[in-house]
C-alpha positions as CSV (number, residue, x, y, z in Angstrom):
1,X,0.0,0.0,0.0
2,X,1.1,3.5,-1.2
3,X,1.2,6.0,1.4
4,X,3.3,9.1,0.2
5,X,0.9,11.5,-1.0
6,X,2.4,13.9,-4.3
7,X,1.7,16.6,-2.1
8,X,0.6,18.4,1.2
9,X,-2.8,19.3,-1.0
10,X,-3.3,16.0,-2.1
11,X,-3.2,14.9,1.8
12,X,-5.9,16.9,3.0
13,X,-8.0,16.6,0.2
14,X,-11.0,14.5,1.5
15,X,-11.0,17.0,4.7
16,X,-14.1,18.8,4.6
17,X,-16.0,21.6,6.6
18,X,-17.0,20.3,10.0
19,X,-14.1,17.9,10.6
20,X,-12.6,17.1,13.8
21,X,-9.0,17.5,13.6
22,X,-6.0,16.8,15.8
23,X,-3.5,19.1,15.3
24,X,0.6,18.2,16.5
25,X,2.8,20.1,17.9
26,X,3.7,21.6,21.7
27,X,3.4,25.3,21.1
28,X,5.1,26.2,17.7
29,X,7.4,22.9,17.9
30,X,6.4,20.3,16.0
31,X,3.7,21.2,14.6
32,X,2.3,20.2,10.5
33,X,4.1,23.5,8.9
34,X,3.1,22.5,5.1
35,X,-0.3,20.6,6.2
36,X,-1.6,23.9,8.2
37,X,-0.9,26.0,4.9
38,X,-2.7,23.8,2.8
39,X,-5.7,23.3,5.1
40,X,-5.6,27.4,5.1
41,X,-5.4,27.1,1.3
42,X,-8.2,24.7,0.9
43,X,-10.6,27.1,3.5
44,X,-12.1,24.6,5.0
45,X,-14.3,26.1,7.9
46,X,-16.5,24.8,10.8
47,X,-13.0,22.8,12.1
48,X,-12.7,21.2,15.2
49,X,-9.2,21.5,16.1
50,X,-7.9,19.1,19.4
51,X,-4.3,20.6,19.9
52,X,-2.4,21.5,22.7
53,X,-2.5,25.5,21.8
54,X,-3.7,28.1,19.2
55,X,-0.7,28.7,18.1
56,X,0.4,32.5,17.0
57,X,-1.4,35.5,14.4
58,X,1.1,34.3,12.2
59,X,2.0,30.6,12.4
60,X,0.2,27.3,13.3
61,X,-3.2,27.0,14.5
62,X,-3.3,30.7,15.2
63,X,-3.6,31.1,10.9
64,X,-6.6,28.8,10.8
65,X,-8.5,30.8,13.3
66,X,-7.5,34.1,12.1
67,X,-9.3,33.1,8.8
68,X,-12.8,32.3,10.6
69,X,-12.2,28.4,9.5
70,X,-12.1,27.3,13.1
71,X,-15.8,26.7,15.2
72,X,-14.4,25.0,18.2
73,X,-11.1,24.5,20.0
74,X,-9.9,21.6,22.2
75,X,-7.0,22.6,23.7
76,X,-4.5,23.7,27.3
77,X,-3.0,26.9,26.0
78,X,-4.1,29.7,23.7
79,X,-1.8,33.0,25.3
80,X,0.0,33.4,22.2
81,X,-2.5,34.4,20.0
82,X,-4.5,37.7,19.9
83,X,-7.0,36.5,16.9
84,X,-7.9,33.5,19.5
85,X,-8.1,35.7,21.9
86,X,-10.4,38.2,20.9
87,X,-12.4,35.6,18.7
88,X,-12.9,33.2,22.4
89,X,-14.2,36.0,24.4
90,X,-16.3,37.6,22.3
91,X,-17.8,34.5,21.6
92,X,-17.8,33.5,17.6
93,X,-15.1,30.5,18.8
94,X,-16.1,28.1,21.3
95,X,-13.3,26.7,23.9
96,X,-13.3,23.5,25.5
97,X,-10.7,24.0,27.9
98,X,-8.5,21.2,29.3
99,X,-5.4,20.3,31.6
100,X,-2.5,19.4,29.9
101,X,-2.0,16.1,31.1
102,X,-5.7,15.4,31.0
103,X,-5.5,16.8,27.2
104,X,-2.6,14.3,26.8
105,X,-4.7,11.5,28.8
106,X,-8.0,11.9,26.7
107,X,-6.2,11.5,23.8
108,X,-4.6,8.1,24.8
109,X,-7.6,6.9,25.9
110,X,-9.4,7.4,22.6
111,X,-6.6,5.6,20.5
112,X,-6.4,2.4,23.1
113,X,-10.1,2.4,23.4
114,X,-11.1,3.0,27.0
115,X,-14.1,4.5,27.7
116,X,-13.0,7.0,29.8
117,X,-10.9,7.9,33.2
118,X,-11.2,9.5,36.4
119,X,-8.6,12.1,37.6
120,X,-8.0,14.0,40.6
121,X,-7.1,17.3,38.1
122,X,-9.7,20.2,38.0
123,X,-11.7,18.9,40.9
124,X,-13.6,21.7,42.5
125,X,-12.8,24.1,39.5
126,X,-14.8,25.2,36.1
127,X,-12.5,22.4,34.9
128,X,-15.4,19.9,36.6
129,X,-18.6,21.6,35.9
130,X,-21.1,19.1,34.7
131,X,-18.8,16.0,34.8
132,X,-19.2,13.0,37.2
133,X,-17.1,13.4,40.2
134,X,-16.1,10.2,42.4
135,X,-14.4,10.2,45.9
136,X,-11.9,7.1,45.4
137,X,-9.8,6.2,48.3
138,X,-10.9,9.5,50.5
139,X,-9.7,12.0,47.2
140,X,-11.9,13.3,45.2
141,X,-12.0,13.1,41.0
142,X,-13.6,14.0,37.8
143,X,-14.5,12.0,34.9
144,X,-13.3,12.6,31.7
145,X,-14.0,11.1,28.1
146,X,-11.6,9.8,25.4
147,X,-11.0,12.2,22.6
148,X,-10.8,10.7,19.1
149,X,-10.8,12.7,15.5
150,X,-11.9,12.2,12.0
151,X,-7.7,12.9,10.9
152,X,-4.8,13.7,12.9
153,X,-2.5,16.1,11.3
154,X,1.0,15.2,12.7
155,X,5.0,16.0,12.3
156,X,7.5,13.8,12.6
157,X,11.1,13.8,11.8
158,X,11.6,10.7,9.8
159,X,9.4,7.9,8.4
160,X,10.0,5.1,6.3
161,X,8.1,4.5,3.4
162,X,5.6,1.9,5.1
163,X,4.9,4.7,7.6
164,X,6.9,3.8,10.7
165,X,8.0,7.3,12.7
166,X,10.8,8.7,14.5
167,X,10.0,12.0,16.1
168,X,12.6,14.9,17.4
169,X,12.7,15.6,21.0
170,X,9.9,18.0,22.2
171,X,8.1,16.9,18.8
172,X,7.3,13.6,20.2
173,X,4.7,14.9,23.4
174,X,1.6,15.1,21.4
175,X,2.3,14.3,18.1
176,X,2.7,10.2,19.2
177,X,-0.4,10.5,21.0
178,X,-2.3,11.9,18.0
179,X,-1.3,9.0,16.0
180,X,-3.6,6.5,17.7
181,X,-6.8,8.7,17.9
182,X,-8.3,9.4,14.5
183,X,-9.7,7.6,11.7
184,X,-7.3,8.9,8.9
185,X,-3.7,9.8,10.1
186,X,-1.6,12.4,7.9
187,X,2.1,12.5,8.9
188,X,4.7,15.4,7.2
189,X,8.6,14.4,7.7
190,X,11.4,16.3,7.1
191,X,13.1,12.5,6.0
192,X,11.5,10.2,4.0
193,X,13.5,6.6,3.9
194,X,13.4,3.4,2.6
195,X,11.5,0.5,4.3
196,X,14.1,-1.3,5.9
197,X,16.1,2.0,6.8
198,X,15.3,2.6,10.0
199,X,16.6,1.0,13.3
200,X,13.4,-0.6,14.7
201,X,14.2,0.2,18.3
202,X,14.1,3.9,17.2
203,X,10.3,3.7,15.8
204,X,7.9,5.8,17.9
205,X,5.2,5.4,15.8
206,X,4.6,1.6,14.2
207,X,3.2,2.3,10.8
208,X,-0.1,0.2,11.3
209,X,-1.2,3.7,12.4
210,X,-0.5,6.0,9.7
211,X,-2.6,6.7,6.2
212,X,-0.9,9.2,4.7
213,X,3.2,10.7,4.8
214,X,4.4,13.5,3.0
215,X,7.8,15.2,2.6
216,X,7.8,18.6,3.8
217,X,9.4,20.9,1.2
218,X,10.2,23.8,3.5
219,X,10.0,24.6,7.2
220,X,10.2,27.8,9.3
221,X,10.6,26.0,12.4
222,X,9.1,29.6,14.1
223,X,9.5,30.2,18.2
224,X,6.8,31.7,19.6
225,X,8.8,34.0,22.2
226,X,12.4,34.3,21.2
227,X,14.3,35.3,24.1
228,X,18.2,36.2,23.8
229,X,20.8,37.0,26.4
230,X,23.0,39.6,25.7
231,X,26.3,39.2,25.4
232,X,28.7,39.5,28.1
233,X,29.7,43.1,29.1
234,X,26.4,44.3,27.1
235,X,24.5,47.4,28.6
């Protein structure tokens, strides 16, 4: 089975208006430069998007919403971006605020098929309102549900051409995740191997999981605060 798709167009393709999407990426690292633009190319609106943040104005999520193709976010993190910001409190984007590690948690839960977890995290906040709480062993906890998605759009450094995955450091918190928890699973790499190529102990990612891979053709790679000490003996 073929999975290298021609092009980051061809790989979103079938996504239409009112998908679910997971979207990669711990703030701007990692995240599906080339499959971003394209979904922002296609303008496909009413998304879902299940990611960790909103990204920037400029880069990552933060473009989709800017452009009014976003209805709902699913998410830990949105401080970075003003559009999110203004869009989420005056109402035309709806928030369904998470933990992170619940976020993270949710996510696992959908892709191994449990039906759902309790979790001492958010009891007694907004976090908890209108979920079932259980005292378990004198602590109380809330109940949360698996998340799944119609596609996950993930990064990854390096894949083989059956669709096995090696991600890059920070790259690998949510991206792996993602990979068990939709129905169709796009991957962009910066390397695209042979079968064969890569050391199987170094697979994050088996490729039973993935649909689609395509080679990136350029990344950014932005930072979403860049901070630099000054040099010493600077004023």
């Amino acid at each position: 089975m073929n999975k290298i798709s021609a092009s980051a167009e061809a790989a979103v393709a079938d996504i239409r208006d009112g998908a679910v999407l997971m979207m990669g990426g711990f703030g701007l690292c990692g995240i599906p430069e080339n499959l971003i633009a394209a979904l922002l190319a296609k303008g496909v609106k009413n998304l879902t998007l299940v990611s960790n943040n909103a990204g920037t104005d400029e880069h990552g999520n933060g473009t989709l919403i800017r452009n009014g193709q976003v209805r709902k976010m699913i998410m830990s993190y949105g401080g970075e971006c003003k559009a999110f910001e203004e869009m989420a409190l005056n109402g035309t984007l709806e928030v369904e605020w998470n933990p992170q590690g619940t976020l993270a948690e949710r996510m696992r839960a959908g892709g191994a098929g449990i039906g759902g977890f309790f979790t001492p995290t958010g009891y007694g906040t907004k976090v908890a309102e209108g979920k079932e709480t259980r005292q378990i062993d004198g602590r109380w906890y809330v109940f949360e549900k698996p998340l799944k998605a119609d596609f996950a759009l993930i990064k990854a450094w390096k894949a083989d051409s059956l669709g096995n995955l090696v991600y890059r450091k920070t790259a690998r918190n949510f991206n792996q995740v993602m990979a068990t928890a939709a129905r169709t699973v796009i991957v962009e790499v910066e390397q695209l191997v042979e079968a064969g190529a890569l050391d199987p102990d170094s697979v994050h990612t088996p490729g039973i999981y993935v649909d689609r891979i395509v080679r990136g053709p350029k990344y950014i790679k932005p930072i979403e605060k860049l901070t630099v000490r000054q040099p010493a003996g600077a004023r």
